[in-house]
C-alpha positions as CSV (number, residue, x, y, z in Angstrom):
1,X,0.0,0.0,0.0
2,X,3.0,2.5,0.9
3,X,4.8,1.7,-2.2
4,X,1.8,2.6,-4.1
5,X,1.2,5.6,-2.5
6,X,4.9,6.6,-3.1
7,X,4.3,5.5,-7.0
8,X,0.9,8.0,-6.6
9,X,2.8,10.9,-5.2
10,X,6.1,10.8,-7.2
11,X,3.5,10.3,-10.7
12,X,1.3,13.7,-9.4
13,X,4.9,15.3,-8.7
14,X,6.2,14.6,-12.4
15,X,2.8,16.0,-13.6
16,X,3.2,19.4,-11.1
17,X,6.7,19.9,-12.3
18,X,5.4,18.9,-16.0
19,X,2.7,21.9,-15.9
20,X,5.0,24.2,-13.9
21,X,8.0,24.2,-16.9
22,X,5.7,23.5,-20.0
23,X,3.8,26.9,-19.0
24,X,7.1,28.6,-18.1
25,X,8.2,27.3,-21.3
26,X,5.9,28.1,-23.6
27,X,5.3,31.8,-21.8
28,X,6.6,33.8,-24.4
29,X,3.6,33.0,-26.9
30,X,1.6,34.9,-23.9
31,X,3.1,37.6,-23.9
32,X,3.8,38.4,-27.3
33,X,0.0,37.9,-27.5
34,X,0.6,41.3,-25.5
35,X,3.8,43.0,-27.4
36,X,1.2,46.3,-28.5
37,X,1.5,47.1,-24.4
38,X,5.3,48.6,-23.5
39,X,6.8,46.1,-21.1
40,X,7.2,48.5,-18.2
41,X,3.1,48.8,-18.4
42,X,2.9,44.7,-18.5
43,X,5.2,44.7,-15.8
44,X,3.1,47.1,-13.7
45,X,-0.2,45.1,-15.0
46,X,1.0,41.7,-14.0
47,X,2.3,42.8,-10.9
48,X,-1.1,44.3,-9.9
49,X,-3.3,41.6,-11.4
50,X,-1.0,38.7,-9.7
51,X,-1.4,40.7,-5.9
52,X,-5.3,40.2,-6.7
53,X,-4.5,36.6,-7.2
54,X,-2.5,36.2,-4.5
55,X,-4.8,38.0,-1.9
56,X,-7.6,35.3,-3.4
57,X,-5.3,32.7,-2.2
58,X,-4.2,33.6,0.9
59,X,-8.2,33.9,1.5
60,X,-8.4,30.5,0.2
61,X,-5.6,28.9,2.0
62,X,-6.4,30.7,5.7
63,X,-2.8,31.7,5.5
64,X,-3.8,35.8,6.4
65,X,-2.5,34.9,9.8
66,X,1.3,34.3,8.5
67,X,0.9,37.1,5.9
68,X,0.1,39.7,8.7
69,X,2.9,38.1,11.2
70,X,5.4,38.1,8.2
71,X,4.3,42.8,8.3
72,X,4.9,42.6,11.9
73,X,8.5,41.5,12.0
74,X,10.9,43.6,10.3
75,X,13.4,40.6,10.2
76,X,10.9,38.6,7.7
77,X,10.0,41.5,6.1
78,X,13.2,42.9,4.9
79,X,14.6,40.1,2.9
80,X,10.9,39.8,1.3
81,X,11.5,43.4,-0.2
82,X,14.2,42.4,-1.2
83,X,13.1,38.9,-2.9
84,X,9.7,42.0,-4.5
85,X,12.6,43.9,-6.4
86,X,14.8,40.8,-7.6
87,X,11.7,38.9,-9.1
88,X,10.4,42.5,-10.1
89,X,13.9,42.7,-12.2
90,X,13.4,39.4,-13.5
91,X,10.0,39.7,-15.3
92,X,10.9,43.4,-16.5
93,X,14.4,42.4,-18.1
94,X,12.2,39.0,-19.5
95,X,9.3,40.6,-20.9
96,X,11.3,43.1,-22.4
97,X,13.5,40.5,-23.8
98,X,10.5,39.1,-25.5
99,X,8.9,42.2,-26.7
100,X,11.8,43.2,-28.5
101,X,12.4,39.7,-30.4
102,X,15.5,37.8,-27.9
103,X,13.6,35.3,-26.4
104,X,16.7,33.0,-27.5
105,X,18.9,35.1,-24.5
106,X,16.0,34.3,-21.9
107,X,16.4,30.9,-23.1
108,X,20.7,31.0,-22.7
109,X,19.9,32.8,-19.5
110,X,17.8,29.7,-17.7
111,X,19.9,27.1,-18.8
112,X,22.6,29.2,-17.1
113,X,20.5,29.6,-13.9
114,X,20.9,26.4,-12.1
115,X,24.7,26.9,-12.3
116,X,24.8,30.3,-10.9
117,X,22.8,28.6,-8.4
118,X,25.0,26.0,-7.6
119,X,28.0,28.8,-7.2
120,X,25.4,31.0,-5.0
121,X,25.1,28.1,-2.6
122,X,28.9,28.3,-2.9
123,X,29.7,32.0,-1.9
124,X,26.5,32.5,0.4
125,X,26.8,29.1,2.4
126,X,29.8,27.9,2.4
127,X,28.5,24.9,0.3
128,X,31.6,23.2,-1.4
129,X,31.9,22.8,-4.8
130,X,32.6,18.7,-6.3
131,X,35.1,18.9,-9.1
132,X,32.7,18.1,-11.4
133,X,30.3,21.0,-10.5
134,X,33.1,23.0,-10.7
135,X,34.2,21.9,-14.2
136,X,30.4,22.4,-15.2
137,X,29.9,26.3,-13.8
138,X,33.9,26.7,-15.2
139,X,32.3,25.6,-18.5
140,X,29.4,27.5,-18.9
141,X,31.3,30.9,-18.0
142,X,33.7,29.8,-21.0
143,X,30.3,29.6,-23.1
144,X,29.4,33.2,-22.1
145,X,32.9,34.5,-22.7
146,X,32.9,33.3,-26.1
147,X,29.4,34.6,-27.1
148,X,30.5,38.4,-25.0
149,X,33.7,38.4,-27.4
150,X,32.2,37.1,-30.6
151,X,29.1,39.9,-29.7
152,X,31.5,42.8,-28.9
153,X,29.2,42.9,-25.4
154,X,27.9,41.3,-22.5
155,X,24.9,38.9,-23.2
156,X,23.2,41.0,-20.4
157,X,19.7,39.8,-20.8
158,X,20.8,36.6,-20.3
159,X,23.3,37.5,-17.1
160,X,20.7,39.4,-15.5
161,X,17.4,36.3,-15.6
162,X,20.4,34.2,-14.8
163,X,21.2,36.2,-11.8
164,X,18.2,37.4,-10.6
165,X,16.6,34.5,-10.5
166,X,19.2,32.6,-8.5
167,X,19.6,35.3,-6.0
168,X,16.2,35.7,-6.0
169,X,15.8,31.5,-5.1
170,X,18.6,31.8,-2.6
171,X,16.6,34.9,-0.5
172,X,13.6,32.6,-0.8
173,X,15.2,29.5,0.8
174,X,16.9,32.2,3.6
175,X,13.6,33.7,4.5
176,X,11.5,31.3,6.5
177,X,7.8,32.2,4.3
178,X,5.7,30.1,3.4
179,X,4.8,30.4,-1.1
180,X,1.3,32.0,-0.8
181,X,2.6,33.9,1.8
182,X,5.7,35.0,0.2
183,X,3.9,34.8,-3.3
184,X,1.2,37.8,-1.7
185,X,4.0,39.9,-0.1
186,X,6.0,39.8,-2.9
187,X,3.7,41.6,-5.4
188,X,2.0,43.8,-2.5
189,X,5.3,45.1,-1.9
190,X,5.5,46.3,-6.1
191,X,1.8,46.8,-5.9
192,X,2.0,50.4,-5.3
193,X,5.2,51.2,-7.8
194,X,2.9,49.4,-10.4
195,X,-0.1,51.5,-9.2
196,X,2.0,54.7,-9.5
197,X,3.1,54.1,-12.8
198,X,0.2,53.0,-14.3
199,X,-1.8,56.6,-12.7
200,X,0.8,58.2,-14.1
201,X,0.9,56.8,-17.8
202,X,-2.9,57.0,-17.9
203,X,-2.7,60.9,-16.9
204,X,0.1,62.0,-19.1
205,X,-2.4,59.8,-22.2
206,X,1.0,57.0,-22.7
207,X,-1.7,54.4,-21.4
208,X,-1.1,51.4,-24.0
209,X,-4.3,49.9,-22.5
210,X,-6.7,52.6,-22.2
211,X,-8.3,52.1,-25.6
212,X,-7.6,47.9,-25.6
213,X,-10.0,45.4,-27.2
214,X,-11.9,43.1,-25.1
215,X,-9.9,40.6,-25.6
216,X,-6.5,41.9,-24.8
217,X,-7.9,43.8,-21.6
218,X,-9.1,39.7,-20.8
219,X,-5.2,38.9,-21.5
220,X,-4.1,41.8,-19.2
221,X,-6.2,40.5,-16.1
222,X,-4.9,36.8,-16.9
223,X,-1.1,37.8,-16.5
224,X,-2.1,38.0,-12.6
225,X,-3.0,33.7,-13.0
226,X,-0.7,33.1,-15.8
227,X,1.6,34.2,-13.0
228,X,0.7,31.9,-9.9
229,X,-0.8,29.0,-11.5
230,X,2.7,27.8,-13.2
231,X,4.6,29.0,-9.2
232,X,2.2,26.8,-7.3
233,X,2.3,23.8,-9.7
234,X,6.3,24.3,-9.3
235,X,5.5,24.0,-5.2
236,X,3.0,21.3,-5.3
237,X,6.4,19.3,-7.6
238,X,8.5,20.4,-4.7
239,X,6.6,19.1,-2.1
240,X,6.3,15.3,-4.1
241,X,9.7,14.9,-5.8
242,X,13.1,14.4,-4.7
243,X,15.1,17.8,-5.3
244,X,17.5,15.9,-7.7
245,X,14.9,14.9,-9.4
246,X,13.2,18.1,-9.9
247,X,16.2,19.5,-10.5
248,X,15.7,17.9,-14.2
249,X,12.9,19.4,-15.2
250,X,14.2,22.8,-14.9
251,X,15.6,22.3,-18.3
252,X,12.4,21.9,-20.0
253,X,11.4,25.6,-20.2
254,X,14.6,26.9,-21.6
255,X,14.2,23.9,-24.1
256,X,11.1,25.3,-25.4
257,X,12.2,28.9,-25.4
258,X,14.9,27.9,-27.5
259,X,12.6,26.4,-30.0
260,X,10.4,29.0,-30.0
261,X,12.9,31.2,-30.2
262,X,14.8,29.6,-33.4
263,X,12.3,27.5,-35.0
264,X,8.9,29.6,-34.3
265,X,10.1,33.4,-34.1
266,X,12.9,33.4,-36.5
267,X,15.4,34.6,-34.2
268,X,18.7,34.2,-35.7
269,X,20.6,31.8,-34.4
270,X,24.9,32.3,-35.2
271,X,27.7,30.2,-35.1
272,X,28.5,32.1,-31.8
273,X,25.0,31.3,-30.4
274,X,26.0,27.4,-31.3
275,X,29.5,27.0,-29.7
276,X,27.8,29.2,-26.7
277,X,24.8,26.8,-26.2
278,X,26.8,23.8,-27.3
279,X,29.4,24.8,-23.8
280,X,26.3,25.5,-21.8
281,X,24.5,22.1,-22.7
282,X,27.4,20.1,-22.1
283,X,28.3,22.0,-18.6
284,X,24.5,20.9,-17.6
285,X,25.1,17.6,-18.5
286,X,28.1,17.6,-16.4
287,X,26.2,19.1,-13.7
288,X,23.1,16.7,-14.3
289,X,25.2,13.5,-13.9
290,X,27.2,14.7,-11.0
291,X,23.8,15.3,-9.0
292,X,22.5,12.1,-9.7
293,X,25.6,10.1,-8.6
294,X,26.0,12.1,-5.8
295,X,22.3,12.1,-4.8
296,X,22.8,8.2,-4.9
297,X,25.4,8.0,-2.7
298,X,28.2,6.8,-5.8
């Protein structure tokens, strides 16, 4: 009976995680559904709409008690601002990236991600490095080196979802919230920036929305639940799968970024961009493997 249990909760894990990186994934067909609306006003929108979903949850869940304990102590609070502004950063640089036509860098940029990860763990908490992580992270920075020489720049889309997203996990796994809770705070805290901006858009007639179809005023209120749904399917994995194993399926959203990106949106796609990828790919696989054997005891 235990064993099938087990089978039941890893199989409704695998389809959390499933949901969680296909909609993550395939995100950029969303919002280029929304490209006529600047991405500083989507940014402003989502952030608003998902605060609305996030209140409904807390409601939902009876979790209003933590989210008012969490206001009360400045020592929670503080590194939740702080988590508000990094995941703020992240879906401004990203929506920008796709509303001017580089989706393929947010793609390079979460590949990268659970590698910066890995060397966050490294500089934040003292977590040592296996030779084989280190050859994979040491790989992957020779990837980005080639692509900032053969571009004359810094890929800085990429660096900066890469980044902020791992600094971003590493604040959440320091501050002791729960996800609703953390999820509500998170875009109350931006709530009144996005508020602001919005007023002030609409006054000085820039408001990109103000004279929307139906249709695409129903795609600015979904951003709010095209926001949560794919965060609390990424949880509910979290709570069923082993963290090696999860650790897998992170690579499925880049995957279909990339596709999108090359096969889809006609993005060009250079010998640079290959060798870059080709490092990065390889550095994961590294990475990958060396989590498995260790997470087996090997």
């Amino acid at each position: 009976m235990k064993a099938q249990q087990d089978s039941h909760t890893n199989s409704l894990g695998v389809a959390y995680a499933l949901a969680a990186y296909g909609v993550w994934g395939f995100a950029p067909i969303y919002w280029r559904a929304l490209e006529s609306v600047p991405s500083s006003q989507l940014l402003a929108h989502r952030v608003l709409w998902s605060m609305v979903v996030g209140v409904a949850l807390l409601l939902s869940t009876r979790n209003s008690g933590g989210f008012l304990a969490v206001l009360r102590s400045r020592r929670r609070l503080l590194p939740m601002v702080l988590s508000a502004l990094l995941i703020g950063a992240n879906w401004l640089t990203f929506l920008f990236a796709v509303e001017t036509d580089r989706v393929l860098d947010t793609s390079l940029g979460y590949y990268i991600n659970p590698l910066i990860s890995v060397l966050m763990g490294t500089l934040a908490l003292g977590e040592r490095l296996r030779p084989w992580q280190i050859a994979a992270v040491s790989l992957a920075a020779l990837g980005v080196l080639l692509l900032t020489l053969s571009y004359g720049k810094l890929p800085w889309i990429s660096l900066v979802l890469a980044f902020s997203f791992a600094l971003y996990g590493l604040v959440r796994k320091l501050a002791p919230v729960m996800p609703v809770v953390g999820f509500t705070l998170e875009t109350a805290i931006l709530s009144p920036l996005g508020f602001a901006y919005l007023w002030f858009v609409r006054t000085t007639g820039n408001d990109a929305s103000a004279d929307a179809t139906l249709g695409l005023r129903l795609l600015i209120a979904g951003t709010g639940a095209f926001t949560a749904v794919p965060l609390l399917c990424f949880n509910s994995a979290a709570k069923r799968l082993k963290l090696s194993t999860l650790g897998l399926f992170q690579y499925i959203a880049p995957s279909i970024s990339f596709v999108l990106a090359v096969a889809l949106y006609d993005e060009p796609f250079t010998r640079a961009h290959a060798v870059a990828f080709a490092c990065v790919w390889l550095a994961l696989a590294i990475y990958s493997l060396d989590s498995l054997r260790a997470s087996r005891g090997v």
